[in-house]
N, C-alpha and C positions, 0 to 999 in steps of 0.2 A: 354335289351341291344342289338343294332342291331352288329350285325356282319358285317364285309367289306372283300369280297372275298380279300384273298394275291396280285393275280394279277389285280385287279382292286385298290388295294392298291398303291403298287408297281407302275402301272402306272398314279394313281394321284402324287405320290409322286415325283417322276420325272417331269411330268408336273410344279408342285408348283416348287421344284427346280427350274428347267430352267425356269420358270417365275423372282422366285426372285434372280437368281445368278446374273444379274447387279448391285444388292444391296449390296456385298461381296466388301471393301474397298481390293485392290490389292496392296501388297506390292512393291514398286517404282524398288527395284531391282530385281525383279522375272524374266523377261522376258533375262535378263544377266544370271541369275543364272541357268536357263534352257537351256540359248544356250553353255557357256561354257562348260557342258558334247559335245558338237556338234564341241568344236573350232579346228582348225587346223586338221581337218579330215585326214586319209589318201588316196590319190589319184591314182588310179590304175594306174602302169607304163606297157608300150609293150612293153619288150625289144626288139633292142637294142635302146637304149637313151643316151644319154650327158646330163648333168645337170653342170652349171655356178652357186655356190652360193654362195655367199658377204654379209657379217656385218656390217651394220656399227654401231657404238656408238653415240647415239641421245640421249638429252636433252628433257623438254619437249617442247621449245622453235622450236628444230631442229627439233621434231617428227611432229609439227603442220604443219610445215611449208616440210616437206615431203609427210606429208598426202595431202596438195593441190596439189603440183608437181606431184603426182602420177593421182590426181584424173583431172589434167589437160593432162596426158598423154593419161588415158584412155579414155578420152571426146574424142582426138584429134585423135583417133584411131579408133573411131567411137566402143569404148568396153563400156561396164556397168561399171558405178566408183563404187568404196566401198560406202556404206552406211556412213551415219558420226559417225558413234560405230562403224564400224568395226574394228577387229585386223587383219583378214585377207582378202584377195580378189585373184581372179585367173583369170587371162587375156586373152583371146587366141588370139593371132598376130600371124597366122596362118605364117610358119610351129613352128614357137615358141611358148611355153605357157612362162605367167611370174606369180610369184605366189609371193606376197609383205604380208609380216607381219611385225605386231607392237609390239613388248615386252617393257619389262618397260624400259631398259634401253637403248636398241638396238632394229633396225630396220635392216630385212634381205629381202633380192633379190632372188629369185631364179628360172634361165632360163632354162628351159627345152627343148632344141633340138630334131630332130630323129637322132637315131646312125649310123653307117655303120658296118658292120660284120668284116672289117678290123682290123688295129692295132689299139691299143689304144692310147689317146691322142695324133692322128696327124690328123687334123694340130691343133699348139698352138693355147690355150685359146684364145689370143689376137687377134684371127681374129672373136671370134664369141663375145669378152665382148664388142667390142666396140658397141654392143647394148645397153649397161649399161652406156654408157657416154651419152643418149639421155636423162638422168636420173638426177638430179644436184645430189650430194653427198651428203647426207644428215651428214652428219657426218667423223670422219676419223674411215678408213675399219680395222676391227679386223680379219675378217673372209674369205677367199675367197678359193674354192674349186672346185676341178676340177674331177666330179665323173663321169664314165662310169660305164651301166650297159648291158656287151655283153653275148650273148651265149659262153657256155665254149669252145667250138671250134675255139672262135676268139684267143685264147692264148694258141694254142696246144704245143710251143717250153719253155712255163714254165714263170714265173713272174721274173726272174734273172734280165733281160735286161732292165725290164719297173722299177723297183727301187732299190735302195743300197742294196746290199745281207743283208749287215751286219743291218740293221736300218728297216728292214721288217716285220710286222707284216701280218698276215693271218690264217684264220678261217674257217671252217664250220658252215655252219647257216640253221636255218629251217629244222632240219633234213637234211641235206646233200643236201638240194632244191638250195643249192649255197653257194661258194666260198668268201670270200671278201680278199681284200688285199688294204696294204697302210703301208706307212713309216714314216706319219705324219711330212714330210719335206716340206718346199715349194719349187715348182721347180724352174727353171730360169725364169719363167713371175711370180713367185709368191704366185704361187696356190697349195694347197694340193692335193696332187691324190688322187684319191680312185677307188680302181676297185671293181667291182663286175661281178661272173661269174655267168650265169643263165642255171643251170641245170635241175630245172624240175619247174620253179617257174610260181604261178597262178600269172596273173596282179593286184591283192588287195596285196598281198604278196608281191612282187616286191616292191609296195609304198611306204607300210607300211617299207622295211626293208631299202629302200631310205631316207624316212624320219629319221628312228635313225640314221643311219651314219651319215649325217646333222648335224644332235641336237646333237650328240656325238660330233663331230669337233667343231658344236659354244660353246658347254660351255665348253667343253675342253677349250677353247681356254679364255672364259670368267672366267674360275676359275684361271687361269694362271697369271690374272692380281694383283691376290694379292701379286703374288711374289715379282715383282718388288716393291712394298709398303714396306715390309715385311723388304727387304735388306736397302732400303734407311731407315728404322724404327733402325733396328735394331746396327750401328754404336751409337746413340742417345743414347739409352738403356743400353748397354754397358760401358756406359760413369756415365750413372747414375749409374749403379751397382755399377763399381770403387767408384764413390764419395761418395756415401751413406754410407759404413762403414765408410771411414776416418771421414764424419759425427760426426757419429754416438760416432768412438773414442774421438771427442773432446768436444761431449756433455759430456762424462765420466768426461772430467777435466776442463770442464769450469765453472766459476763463476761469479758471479753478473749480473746485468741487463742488459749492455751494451756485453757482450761476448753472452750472450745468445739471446740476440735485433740482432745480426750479423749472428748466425747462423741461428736463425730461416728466416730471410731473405733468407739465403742458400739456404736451405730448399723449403722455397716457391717457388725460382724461378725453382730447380729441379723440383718440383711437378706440375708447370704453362709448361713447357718444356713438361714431359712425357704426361699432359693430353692433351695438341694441339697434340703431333701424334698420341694420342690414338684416339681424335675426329675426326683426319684426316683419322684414316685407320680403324675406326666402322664401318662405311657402306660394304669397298671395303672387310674386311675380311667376313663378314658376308654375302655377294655376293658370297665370294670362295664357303662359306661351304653348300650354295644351290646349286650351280652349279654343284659342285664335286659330291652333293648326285642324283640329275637329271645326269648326266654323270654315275654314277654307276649306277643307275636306267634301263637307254638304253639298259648298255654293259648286264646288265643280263638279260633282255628281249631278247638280242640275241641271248641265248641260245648257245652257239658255245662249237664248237669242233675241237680241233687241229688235224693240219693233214702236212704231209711233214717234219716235224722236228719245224716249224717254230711256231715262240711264238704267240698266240693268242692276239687281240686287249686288250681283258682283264687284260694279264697277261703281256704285253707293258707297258700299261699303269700305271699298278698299281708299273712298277720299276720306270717311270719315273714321273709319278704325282704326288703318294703321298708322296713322299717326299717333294715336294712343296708345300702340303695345310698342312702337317705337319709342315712346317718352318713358315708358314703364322698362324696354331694354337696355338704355341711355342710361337710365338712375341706376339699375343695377351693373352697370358699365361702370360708372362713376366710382358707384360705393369700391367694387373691386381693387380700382384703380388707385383711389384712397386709402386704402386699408394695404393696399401692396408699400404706397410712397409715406405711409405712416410708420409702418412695419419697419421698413427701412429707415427712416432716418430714426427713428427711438434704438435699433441697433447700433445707431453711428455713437450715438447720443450713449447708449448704457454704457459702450467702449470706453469712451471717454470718461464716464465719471469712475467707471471700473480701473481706469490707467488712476486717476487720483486718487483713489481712494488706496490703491496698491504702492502709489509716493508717500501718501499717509504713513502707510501700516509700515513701509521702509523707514521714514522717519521716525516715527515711535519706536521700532526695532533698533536703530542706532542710539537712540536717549535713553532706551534701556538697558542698552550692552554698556554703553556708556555709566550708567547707575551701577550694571553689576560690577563692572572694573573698578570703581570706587568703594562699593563695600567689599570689594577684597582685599580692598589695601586696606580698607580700613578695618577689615576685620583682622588680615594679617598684620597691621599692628596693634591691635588690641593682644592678638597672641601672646605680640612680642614685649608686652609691656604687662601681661597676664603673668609668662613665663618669670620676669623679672621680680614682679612682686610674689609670687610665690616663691624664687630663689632666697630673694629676701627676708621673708618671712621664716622659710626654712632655718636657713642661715642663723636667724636670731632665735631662735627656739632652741638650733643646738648651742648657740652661745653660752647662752642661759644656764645650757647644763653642764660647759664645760667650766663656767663658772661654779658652779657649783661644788661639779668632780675637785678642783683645785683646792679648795679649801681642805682635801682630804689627800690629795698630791701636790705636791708643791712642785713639782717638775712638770707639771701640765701645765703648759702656757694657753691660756681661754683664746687669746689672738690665732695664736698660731694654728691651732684645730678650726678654727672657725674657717679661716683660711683656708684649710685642706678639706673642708665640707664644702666651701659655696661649689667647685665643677660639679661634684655629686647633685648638689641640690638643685642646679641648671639643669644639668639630664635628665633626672626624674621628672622634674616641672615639665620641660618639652617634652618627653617622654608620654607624661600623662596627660597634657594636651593633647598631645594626636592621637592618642587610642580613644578620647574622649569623642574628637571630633570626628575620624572614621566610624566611631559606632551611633552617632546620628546621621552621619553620609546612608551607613546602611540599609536605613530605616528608612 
C-alpha cells in the first residue's frame, strides 16, 4: 500500500477541486443571499452634515417605473446607474451625495449636503429639496426629514429654542460619543428635525448612527399607518358586537324553516361584512407588527442614556406608539374573535335549518308515498275494470257469432257458448294486461 505524503495530498486535492468545482450546479439565489448580509451598508459621515430624507409609498408598478427615472437621472449626470437587482445605489453630485433604496413597499431618497458649524436648520429645507423635484415622485411621500449632524459647540445656548420644550425627546448615544434630539413633529415646510450633536464620534460611527435615526423615523412612520385602518375598522366591528347577541337572542326563540332561512341570512351578511375589513386590513396590520419590531430593534441598538431631565427617544416613543400598534392588535383581536363566534353560531344556525328542511323533505316523501299508494289502487282498479270491459266486449263479439253460427245449427245454443267463452275471455284480457304492463315496467 503506497502511502501519499499529507501535503502532496492536500495539494492534489485542491487541485482536483478547482478542477471540477465548474461541475457544482449553483443555487439561482445564492449570489442575492450573499450580498444581502452586504445590503444597505453603513456610510461613513464627516460631521458637520445635512441630510434631506423622503418616503415614498410605491407599488410595484410605481417601483419599476422609479427605478428607470432614477437610472435615467444618473446616466444624465454622467453617475454609475444601479444595476437592475439593485435595492440600493449612492450617487455623488458633487457637493451632494444621493443615496436611493428600494423596499417592498416604499422607496426612500436621501440627500446628503455639507453642514456649516452655524445654527441649525437655517436656511429651510426648501431651498436644498428642490433637488428632489428633478426626480418625478414616485409615489405619495410618507417620510420626509430634516436631520443635522453638528459638533456640540454648534448648540452651546441649549435645544429650547430649536423644538417645543414640552414634545422633546433626547438621549445619549454611543457612550456619551453624542447627543440626539427631536420632537417627531413636522415643521412648517413639513419635515421632521432631527439633531445630532457630535462629541467625540468616529466617521463609521456617525453613519451607522445616521442611518438608525432614518430607519427609526421611516418605520415609525410606516407602523402608524395601521392606525388609521384600525379606527375606520373599528366603528364596523362595534356594530357587529351589538348585533350578534340580539342574534344570538332570537336564535333562542325562533322556530321553523323560514325564521331560521332569515336569520341565518343575517348572519351571513354580518360575517361577509367583518371578513372584507379583516381582508382589507391583513396585510396593513401585519406591516404594523414588522415595522414596530424593526423600530424597536434601532431604538435598542442605540443604547442611550437620558440626560437633562428630558425623556429619551425610547421612552417617547413607547407613550406615544404603542398604544397605536396596541389599538391596531386589539382590532385584529376583535376581528378574529368575531369571525371565530360568527362562524360558530351560522353553524348552529345552518343545523337547524338543515334538520327542517330534512322534516320537509320527510314530509313531502310521505305525501308522495301516500300519492303513489293511491295511484295503485287506483290504477289496480282501473285494471280491474279494464279486464272486465274487455271480457265483455269479448264475450259479445263471440255472441254475435254464435248467433250467427245458429241460424245454420240449430243445436247451438248462442247463451250457452257465450257462457263457456266469458272464463276464456277473462284470462286472455288479464293475461294481456299484464304482459302489456310488464313490457312498459321494462322500459
Amino acid at each position: 500500500m503506497t502511502m501519499i505524503p499529507l501535503e502532496e495530498g492536500l495539494s492534489v486535492s485542491a487541485r482536483s477541486g478547482s478542477e471540477e468545482s465548474g461541475a457544482f450546479a449553483v443555487h439561482p439565489a445564492r449570489a442575492r443571499v450573499l450580498a444581502e448580509v452586504h445590503a444597505r451598508p453603513f456610510m461613513p459621515i464627516e460631521p458637520p452634515r445635512r441630510l434631506l430624507h423622503f418616503g415614498f409609498m410605491t407599488d410595484h408598478w410605481a417601483a419599476a417605473k422609479d427605478r428607470a427615472a432614477f437610472e435615467a437621472f444618473c446616466l444624465a449626470r454622467a453617475c454609475p446607474a444601479p444595476s437592475p437587482d439593485a435595492k440600493h445605489h449612492r450617487a455623488e453630485l458633487s457637493p451632494a451625495v444621493l443615496r436611493w433604496e428600494h423596499h417592498g413597499e416604499f422607496t426612500t431618497y436621501t440627500w446628503e449636503f455639507p453642514g456649516e458649524d452655524g445654527a441649525p436648520f437655517r436656511p429651510g429645507p426648501n431651498e436644498l429639496a428642490h433637488l428632489m423635484r428633478l426626480l418625478p415622485a414616485p409615489g405619495p411621500m410618507l417620510v420626509a426629514v430634516d436631520l443635522h449632524i453638528l459638533p456640540e459647540r454648534a448648540v452651546a445656548d441649549g435645544l429650547g429654542h430649536l423644538f417645543g420644550p414640552s414634545q422633546l425627546a433626547a438621549s445619549e448615544v454611543e457612550d456619551g460619543a453624542a447627543r440626539i434630539a427631536t420632537d417627531f413633529h413636522q415643521d412648517a415646510f413639513g419635515f421632521v428635525r432631527i439633531l445630532v450633536l457630535d462629541r467625540k464620534l468616529a466617521p463609521p460611527q456617525a453613519g451607522a448612527l445616521v442611518q438608525r435615526l432614518l430607519e427609526i423615523e421611516t418605520y415609525r412612520t410606516l407602523a402608524l399607518l395601521g392606525l388609521p385602518e384600525a379606527q375606520d375598522l373599528i366603528p364596523s366591528i362595534r356594530r357587529i358586537e351589538t348585533e350578534l347577541p340580539l342574534l344570538m337572542n332570537q336564535m333562542r326563540e325562533s322556530q321553523g324553516f323560514d325564521a331560521n332561512k332569515h336569520l341565518l341570512d343575517r348572519l351571513t351578511a354580518l360575517s361577509a361584512d367583518l371578513e372584507a375589513g379583516a381582508a382589507h386590513g391583513l396585510f396593513r396590520f401585519g406591516a404594523t407588527r414588522a415595522y414596530d419590531e424593526l423600530v424597536g430593534a434601532r431604538i435598542e441598538s442605540l443604547a442611550e442614556r437620558p440626560f437633562g431631565g428630558l425623556p429619551t427617544l425610547a421612552a417617547f416613543l413607547s407613550r406615544r406608539l404603542t398604544p397605536a400598534i396596541h389599538t391596531c392588535a386589539s382590532t385584529q383581536a376583535r376581528q378574529e374573535n368575531l369571525s371565530g363566534k360568527l362562524s360558530r353560531a351560522a353553524q348552529l344556525l345552518r343545523t337547524r335549518v338543515e334538520i327542517e328542511l330534512e322534516s320537509q323533505n320527510n314530509d313531502v316523501l310521505h305525501k308522495m308515498n301516500d300519492r303513489a299508494r293511491m295511484q295503485l289502487r287506483l290504477q289496480q282498479m282501473v285494471e280491474g275494470l279494464s279486464i272486465a270491459a274487455l271480457t265483455y266486449y269479448i264475450s259479445a263479439i263471440f255472441h254475435l257469432i254464435f248467433e250467427g253460427v245458429h241460424t245454420r245449427v240449430a243445436w247451438l245454443d248462442p247463451t250457452v257458448a257465450t257462457a263457456l267463452v266469458v272464463p276464456f275471455a277473462f284470462l286472455f284480457a288479464a293475461l294481456s294486461l299484464r304482459r302489456i304492463r310488464k313490457h312498459f315496467e321494462e322500459k
